[in-house]
C-alpha positions as protocol buffer text, in pm:
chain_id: "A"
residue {
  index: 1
  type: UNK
  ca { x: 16777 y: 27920 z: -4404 }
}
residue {
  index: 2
  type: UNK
  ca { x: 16833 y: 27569 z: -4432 }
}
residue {
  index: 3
  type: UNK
  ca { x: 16915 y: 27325 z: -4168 }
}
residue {
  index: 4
  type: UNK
  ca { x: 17002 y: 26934 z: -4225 }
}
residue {
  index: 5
  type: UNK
  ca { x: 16737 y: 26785 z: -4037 }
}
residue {
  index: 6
  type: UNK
  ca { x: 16747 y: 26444 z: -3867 }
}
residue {
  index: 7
  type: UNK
  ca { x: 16416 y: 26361 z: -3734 }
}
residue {
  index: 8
  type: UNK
  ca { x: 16124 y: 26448 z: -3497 }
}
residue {
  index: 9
  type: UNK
  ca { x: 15969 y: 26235 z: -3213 }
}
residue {
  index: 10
  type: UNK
  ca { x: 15678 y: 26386 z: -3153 }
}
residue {
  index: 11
  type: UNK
  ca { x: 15657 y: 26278 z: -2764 }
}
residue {
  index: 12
  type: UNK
  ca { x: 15850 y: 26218 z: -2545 }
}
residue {
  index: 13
  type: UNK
  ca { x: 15889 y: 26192 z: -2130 }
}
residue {
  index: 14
  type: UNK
  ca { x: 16239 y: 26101 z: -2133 }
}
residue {
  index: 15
  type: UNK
  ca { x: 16437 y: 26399 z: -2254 }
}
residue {
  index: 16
  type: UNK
  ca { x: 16327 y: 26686 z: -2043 }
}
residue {
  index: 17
  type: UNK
  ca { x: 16309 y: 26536 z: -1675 }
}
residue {
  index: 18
  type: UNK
  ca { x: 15893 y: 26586 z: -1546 }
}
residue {
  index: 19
  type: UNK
  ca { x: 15796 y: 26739 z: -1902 }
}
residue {
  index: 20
  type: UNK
  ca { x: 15648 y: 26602 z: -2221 }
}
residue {
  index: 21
  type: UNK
  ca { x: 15820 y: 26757 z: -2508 }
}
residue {
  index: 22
  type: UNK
  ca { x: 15909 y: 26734 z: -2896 }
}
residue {
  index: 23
  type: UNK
  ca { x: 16257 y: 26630 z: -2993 }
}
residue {
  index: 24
  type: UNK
  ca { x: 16404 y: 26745 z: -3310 }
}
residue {
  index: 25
  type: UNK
  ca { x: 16711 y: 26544 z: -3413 }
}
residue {
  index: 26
  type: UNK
  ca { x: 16971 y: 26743 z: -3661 }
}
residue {
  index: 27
  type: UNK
  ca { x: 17273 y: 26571 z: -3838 }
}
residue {
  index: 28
  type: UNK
  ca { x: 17646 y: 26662 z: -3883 }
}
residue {
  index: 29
  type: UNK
  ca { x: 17709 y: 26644 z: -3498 }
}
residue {
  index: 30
  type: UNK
  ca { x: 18114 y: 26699 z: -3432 }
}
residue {
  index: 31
  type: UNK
  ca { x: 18154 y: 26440 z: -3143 }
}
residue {
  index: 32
  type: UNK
  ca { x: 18175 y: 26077 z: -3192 }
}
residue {
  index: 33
  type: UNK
  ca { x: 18056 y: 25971 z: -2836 }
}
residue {
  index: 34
  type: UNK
  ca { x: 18098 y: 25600 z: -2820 }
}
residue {
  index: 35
  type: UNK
  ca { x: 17771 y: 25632 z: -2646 }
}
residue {
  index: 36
  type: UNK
  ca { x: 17568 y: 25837 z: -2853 }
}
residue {
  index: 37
  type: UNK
  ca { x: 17260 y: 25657 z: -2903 }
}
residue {
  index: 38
  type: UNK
  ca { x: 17201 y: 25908 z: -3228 }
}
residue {
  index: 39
  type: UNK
  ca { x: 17448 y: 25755 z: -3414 }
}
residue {
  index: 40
  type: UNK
  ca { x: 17284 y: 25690 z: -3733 }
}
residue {
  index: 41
  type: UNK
  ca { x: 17217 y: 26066 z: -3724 }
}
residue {
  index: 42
  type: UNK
  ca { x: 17588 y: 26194 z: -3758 }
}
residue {
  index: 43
  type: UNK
  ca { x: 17632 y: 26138 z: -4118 }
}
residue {
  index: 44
  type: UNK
  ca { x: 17398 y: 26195 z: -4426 }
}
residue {
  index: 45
  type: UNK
  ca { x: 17210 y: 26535 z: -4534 }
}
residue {
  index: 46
  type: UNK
  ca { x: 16889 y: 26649 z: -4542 }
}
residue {
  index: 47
  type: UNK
  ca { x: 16863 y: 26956 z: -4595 }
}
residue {
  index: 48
  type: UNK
  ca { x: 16489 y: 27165 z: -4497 }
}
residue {
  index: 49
  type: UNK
  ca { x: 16370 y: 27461 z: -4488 }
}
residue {
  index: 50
  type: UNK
  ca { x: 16391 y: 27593 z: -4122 }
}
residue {
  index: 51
  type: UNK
  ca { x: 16006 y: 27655 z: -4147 }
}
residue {
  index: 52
  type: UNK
  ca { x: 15968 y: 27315 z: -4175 }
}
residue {
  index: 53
  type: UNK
  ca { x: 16121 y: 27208 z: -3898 }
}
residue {
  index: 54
  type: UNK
  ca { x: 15905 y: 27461 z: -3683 }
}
């Protein structure tokens, strides 16, 4: 299975409230939050192997 991978940052203390964790950023997200600090993520492919990604 393939999934159309963004990016990885491999620590980080602010997305899960009191936890370290590993963020894994995918493209083709349907909203266009005004917001969205993932922006340049939305468009583009790159599509991976799911085992690559885990």
């Amino acid at each position: 299975m393939k999934v159309n991978y963004a990016g990885t940052v491999p620590i980080s203390t602010l997305d899960w409230t009191g936890k370290a964790a590993v963020t894994i950023f995918f493209r083709g997200c349907p909203f266009r939050c005004p917001y969205c600090q993932n922006y340049p993520y939305i468009e583009g492919t790159d599509f991976v192997e799911l085992e690559f990604v885990e």
